[in-house]
N, C-alpha and C positions, 0 to 999 in steps of 0.2 A: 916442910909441909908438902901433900904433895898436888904432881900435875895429872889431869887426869883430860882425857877427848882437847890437849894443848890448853886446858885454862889450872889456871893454879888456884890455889885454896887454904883457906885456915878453917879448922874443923875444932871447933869445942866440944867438949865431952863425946869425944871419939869411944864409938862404940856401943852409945848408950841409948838403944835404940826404943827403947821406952819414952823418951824424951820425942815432945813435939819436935819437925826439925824448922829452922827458919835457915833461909839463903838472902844474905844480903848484897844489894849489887848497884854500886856503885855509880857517882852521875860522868859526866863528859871529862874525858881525862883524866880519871882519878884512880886509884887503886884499892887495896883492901883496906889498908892505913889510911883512907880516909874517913872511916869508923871507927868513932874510941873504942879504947881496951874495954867499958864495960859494956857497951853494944855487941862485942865481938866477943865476949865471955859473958852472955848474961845466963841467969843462974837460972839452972830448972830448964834448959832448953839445951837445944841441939844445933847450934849455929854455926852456917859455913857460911866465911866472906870470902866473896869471889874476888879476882883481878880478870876483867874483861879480855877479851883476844887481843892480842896488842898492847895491853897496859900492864901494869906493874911486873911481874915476873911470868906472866903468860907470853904462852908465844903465837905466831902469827901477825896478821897486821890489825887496824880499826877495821869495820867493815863500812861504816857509812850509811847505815840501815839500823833501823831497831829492829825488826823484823827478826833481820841473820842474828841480833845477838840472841833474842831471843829461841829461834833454833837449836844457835852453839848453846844455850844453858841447858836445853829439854835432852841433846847429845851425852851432854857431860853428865845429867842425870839418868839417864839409861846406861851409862859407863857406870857409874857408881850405885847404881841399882838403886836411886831415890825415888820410890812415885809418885811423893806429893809433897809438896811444904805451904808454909807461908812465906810470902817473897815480900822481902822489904827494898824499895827502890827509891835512894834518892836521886832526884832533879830525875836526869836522860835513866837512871834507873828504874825510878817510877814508872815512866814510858814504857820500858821493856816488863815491867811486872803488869804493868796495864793489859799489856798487850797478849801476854801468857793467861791471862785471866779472860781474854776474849775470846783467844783463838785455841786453846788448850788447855782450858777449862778444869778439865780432868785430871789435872799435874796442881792443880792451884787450893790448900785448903784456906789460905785469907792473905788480902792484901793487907802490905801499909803502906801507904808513900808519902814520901816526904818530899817537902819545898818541892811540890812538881803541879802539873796540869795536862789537862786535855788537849793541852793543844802548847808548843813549845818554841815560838817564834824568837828568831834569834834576833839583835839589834843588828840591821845590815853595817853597821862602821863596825860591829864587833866581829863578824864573818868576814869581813874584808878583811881586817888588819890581820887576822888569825892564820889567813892561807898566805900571807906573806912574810918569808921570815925576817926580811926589815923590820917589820912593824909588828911581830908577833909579842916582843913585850910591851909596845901600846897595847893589845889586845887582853893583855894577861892582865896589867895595869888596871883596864877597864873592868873585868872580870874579877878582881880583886873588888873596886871599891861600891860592887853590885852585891859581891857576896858574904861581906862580913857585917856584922853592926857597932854602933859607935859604941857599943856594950862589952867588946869581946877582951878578951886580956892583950895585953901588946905581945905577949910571950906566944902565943897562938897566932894572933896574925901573923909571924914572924915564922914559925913552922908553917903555917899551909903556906905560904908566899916559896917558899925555896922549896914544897912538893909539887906547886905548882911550876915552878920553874924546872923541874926535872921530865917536865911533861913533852912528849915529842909532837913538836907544830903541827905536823900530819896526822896524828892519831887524835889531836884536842879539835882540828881541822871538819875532820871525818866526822867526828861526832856531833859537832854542830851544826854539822849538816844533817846528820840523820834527825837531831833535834826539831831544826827547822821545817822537816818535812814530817813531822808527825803531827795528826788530829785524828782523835777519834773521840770527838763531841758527840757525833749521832749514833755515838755507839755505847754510850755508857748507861742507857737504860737495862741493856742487857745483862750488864753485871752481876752475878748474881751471889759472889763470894764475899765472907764478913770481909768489911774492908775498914778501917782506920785511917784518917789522913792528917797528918800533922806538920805544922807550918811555921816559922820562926815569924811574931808580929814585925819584925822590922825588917822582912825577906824584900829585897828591891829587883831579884832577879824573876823569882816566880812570887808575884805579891799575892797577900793573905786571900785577894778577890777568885783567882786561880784555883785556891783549895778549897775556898767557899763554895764556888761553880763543881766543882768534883763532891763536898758535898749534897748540895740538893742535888745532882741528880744520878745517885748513885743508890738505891735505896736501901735503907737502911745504915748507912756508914756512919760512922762517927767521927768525928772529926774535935783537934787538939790544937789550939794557937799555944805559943810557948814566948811568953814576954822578953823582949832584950836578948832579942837573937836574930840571926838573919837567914841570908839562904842555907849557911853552914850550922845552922841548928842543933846536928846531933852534936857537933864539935863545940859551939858556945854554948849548951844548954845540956850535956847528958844526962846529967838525972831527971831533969824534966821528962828526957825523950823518952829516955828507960823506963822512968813510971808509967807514963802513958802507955806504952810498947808492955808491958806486963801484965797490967790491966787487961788489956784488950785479949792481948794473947790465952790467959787464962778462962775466957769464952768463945776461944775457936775451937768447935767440936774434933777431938782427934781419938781413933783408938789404935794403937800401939799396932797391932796384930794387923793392920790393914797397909803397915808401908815397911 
């Protein structure tokens, strides 16, 4: 697949530019792979899943900022000549789709976000242990038993556990902090793009209260809880998320000839 303004990418139905497109972008640490196969092939759509600067086969470093990523996405989409999608953001991706829908507007034809919030406070024993590499797998540890539910298969916790451990301290580091410093509660009246927000009911990292606040005051959004799942939702719950994400998506006004 390839790299494009240094982020790398998987692109379904290459070339089929009839097709709404969706760019999915992943949360704190993670990479393309951590969106299932059928989120990353879903049918009738145009999906690229990103690997943030620094993460998975993209190059450069984290940046520390939601801001900069959001930047590096609006880059790589004027490299690729994309001038609009729906951005699907989980957790710290959320953030950055949030944020693209605030500030550049004009790139954004509908949110989704998932397990994320307005405001993304990290637990300060979990920032601490993270920037140190003694303690980096207490922090993973901790982050592990935030983010799955007593629902999820053993066979899955046991893959994201070893993705998450390929994670580099400094880049999981970076983004918890960019996490930490991002709110933009007094700004979400402004919103003006269909948005969707879908949340796993037994998410202990960004709890159901999070999406709820995202959405009343988001107007018009709609919003999905997904039973017996947690913060990793699209992963314990795909076809839940997919249906929801189809749904929605087949009511985002698109017409072909404008991107």
């Amino acid at each position: 697949m390839p790299i494009d303004s240094h982020i790398y990418y998987h692109l379904s139905k290459k070339g089929s530019s009839s097709l709404i497109p969706i760019v999915l972008i992943h949360g704190a640490g993670g990479n393309h792979l951590f969106w299932p196969t059928e989120i990353r092939r879903l049918q009738g759509f145009r999906v690229y899943a990103l690997d943030l600067p620094g993460h998975g086969k993209s190059e450069g470093h984290g940046l520390q900022d939601i801001h900069y990523y959001a930047e590096k996405i609006l880059t790589w989409m004027q490299t690729i000549k994309l001038r609009r999608a729906v951005f699907v953001g989980h957790s710290m991706g959320g953030a950055v789709a949030l944020t693209l829908a605030l500030e550049y507007k004009e790139y954004v034809l509908g949110l989704i976000l998932i397990s994320t919030g307005a405001r993304l406070r990290v637990h300060p024993t979990i920032l601490l242990n993270t920037g140190d590499p003694q303690t980096f797998p207490t922090a993973l540890s901790m982050i592990m038993s935030k983010s799955i539910s007593k629902y999820a298969n053993p066979r899955l916790v046991s893959l994201i556990q070893k993705r998450m451990e390929k994670i580099r301290p400094l880049v999981l580091c970076g983004d918890l902090i960019a996490c930490d410093h991002f709110d933009v509660i007094d700004s979400l009246s402004l919103l003006k793009s269909p948005t969707l927000i879908i949340c796993g009911q037994e998410d202990e990292m960004t709890p159901p209260r999070y999406s709820q606040y995202l959405h009343k005051n988001i107007t018009g959004a709609d919003i999905e809880l997904i039973p017996k799942a947690g913060h990793m939702v699209m992963l314990e719950q795909p076809q839940g998320v997919m249906n929801a994400m189809e749904q929605f998506l087949l009511r985002v006004p698109y017409q072909p000839g404008q991107i």
